[in-house]
N, C-alpha and C positions, 0 to 999 in steps of 0.2 A: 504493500500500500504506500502511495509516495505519501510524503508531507514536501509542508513549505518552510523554509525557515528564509530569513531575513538581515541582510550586512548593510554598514555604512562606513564608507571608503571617503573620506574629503566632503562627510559631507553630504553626500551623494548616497541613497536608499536603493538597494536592489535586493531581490529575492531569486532563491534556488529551488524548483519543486522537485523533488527526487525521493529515491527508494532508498533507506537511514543504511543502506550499503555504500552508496557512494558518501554521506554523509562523514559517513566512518574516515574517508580520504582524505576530507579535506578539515581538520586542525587546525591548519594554517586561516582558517576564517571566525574560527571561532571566536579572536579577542575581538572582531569587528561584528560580532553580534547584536542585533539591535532588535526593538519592537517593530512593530509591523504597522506600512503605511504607506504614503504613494511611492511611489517607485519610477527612479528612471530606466530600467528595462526591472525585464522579468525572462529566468534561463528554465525552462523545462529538460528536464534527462531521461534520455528512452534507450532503450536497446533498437537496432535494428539496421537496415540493409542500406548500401549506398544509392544516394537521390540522383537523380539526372541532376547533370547542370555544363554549364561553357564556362571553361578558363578563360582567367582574364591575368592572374599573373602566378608566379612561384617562386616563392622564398622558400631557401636553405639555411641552417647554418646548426652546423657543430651536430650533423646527424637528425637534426629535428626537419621536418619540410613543412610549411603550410601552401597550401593551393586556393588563390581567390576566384570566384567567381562568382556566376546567377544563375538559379533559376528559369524553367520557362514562362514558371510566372511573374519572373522581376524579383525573386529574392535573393538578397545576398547569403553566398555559401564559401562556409571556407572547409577544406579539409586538414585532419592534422596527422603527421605520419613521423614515428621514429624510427630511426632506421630505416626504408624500407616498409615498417608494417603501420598500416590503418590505424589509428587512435578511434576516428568519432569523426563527424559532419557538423559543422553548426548551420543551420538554415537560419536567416534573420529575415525578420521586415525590414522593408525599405527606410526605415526611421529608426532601426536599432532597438527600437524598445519591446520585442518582443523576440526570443530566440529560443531555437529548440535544440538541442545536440542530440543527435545520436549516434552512441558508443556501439564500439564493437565487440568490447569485455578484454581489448588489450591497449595498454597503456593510458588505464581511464584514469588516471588523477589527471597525465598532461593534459588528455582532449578536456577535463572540465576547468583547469586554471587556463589554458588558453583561451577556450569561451570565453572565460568571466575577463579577462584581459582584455580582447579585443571589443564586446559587446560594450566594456565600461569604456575604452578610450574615444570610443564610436557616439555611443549617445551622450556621451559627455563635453563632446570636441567642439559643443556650439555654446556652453555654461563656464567658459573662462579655465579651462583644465585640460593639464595634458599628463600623461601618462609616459616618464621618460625612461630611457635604458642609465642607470646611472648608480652610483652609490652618494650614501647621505650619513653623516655625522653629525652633531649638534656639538656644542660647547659654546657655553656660556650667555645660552638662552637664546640662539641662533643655529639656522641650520645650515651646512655647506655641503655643497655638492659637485659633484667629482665628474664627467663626462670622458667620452673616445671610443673609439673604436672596441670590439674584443680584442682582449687581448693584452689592450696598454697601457695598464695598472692601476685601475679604478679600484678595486678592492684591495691591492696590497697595499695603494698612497692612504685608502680609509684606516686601515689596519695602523700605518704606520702613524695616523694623530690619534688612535688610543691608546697605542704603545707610549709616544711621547709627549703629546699634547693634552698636560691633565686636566680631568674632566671633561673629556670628549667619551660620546656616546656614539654607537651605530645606530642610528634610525632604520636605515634599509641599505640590503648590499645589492640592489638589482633594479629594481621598477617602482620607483617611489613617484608619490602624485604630487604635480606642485596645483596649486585652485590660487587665483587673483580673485578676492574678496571686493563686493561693492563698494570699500574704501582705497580700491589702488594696491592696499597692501597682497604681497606672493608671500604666500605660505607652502613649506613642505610637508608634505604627512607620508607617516608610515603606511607600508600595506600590505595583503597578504599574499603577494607575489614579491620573493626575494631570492629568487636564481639559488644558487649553488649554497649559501649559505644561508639559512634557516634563521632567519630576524623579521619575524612577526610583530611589530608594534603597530599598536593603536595612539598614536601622538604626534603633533606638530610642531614646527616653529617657525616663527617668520623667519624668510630665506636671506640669507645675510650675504650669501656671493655663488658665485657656481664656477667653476674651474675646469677648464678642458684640458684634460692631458695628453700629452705626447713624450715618449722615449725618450732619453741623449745622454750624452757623457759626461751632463754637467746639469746644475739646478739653475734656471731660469725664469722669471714670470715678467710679464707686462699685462696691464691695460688693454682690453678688448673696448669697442666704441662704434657706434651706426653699424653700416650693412656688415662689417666685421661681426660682431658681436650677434646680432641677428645668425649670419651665416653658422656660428659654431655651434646653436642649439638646435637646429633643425632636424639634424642627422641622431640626433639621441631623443627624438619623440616621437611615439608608435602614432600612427595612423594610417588612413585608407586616402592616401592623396591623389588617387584619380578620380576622387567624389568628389566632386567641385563644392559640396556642401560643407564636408567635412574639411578639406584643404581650405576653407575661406576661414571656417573657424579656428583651425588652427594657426595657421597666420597671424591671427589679431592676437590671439594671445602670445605668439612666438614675441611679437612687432612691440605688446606692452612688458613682457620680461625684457626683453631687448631695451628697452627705454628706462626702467626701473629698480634693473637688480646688478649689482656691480660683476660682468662678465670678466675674467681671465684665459689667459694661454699659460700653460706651466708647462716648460720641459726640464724631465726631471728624471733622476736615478730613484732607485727603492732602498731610499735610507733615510736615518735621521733628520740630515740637513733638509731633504725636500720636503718634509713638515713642517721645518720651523722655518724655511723660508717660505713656503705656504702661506701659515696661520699668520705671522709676523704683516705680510702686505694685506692678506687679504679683510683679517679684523681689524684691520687700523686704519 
């Protein structure tokens, strides 16, 4: 018999209706539990066979594959595959707010955190929020965050200011949500998508700088500013940018971080120094 239970992420209210098997999976939603009430999407989980539909593109990375497309009735579909094998379909409405996955009974935690990932970055992408690839530490009542590629050391640079920058906290090491509030102010919060390392918070704080990193053989930072600055957050925010609806939305918000939150470039080694040359420019 399914039930429904109920999360809130930035803010933002969604529901999961499933059989208390898959429930069992997912943990990581639990400290975002909340009572029940409007909702900006709602995800249903079924068993069953794959849907027709027409690709429209396919992402890879690191053994994971997803496949976008539609439906022949106009619904957005993506599929999720590791390795090689099937996870689950999510069929969506055309507006995100209503979505169904169906698992195939292999790799069902991915197929249901990818859902809930993609259905939130999607219906959310016109209410001032985006959903970035990124890691996030707080100290001293502010939150920073770390941007680049795989690969080029966002969760070791985070590691390296709890190691040496006391009173630093990890918020999230993977997909934290930042939300610009009706006063201008960008907030980060935790959430329960955090990649390879297991940091589930329910907590915010306003976003104090955000840092793209890059490799070198030496510790480096400057000032990012205009279409710079703009430019280096794009590539670490998940969306559906060939939806001219969702690419408008996310722009605005890219275009008010970009004008509001102090951006950096840091090329850096994985050691002491590049923390405290870090922390050092970027809180001061």
């Amino acid at each position: 018999m399914k039930e429904t239970k109920y999360y809130q992420v930035a803010g933002h209210r969604f529901c999961v209706s499933s059989e208390s098997g898959d429930f069992a999976l997912m943990q990581n939603y639990e400290p975002f539990g909340c009572d029940g009430g409007e909702t900006v999407f709602a995800l249903s989980v079924e068993s069953g066979g794959r849907p027709d539909y027409a690709e429209e593109l396919r992402q890879e990375d690191e053994g994971q594959e997803i496949v976008s497309g539609h439906t022949a009735d106009g619904e957005a579909l993506f599929e999720f595959s590791w390795f090689q094998q099937t996870a689950g379909w999510l069929v969506s409405s055309a507006d995100y707010r209503q979505g169904r996955l169906i698992t195939t009974g292999r790799h069902t935690k991915m197929a249901i955190d990818n859902a809930l990932m993609i259905l939130y970055a999607l219906a959310t992408a016109d209410k001032s929020t985006v959903l970035f690839h990124a890691a996030v530490v707080s100290h001293e009542g502010k939150g920073y965050m770390f941007l680049g590629p795989s690969g080029t050391g966002k969760s070791t640079h985070a590691r390296l200011w709890l190691r040496y920058i006391a009173g630093s906290e990890l918020v999230n090491d993977d997909n934290p949500v930042v939300r610009i509030g009706e006063d201008g102010q960008a907030v980060v919060y935790g959430s329960p998508w955090s990649g390879k390392t297991p940091c589930y918070r329910h907590v915010s704080y306003p976003l104090g700088g955000i840092v793209n990193l890059s490799q070198a053989p030496h510790n480096k930072i400057r000032r990012l500013s205009g279409i710079e600055a703009y430019v280096a957050l794009v590539p670490s925010i998940s969306g559906k940018r060939w939806d001219a609806a969702i690419a408008d939305g996310l722009h605005q918000t890219e275009n008010r971080l970009a004008m509001s939150v102090p951006l950096w470039h840091m090329e850096c080694l994985p050691d002491e120094e590049a923390a405290m040359v870090c922390s050092l420019n970027i809180e001061h």
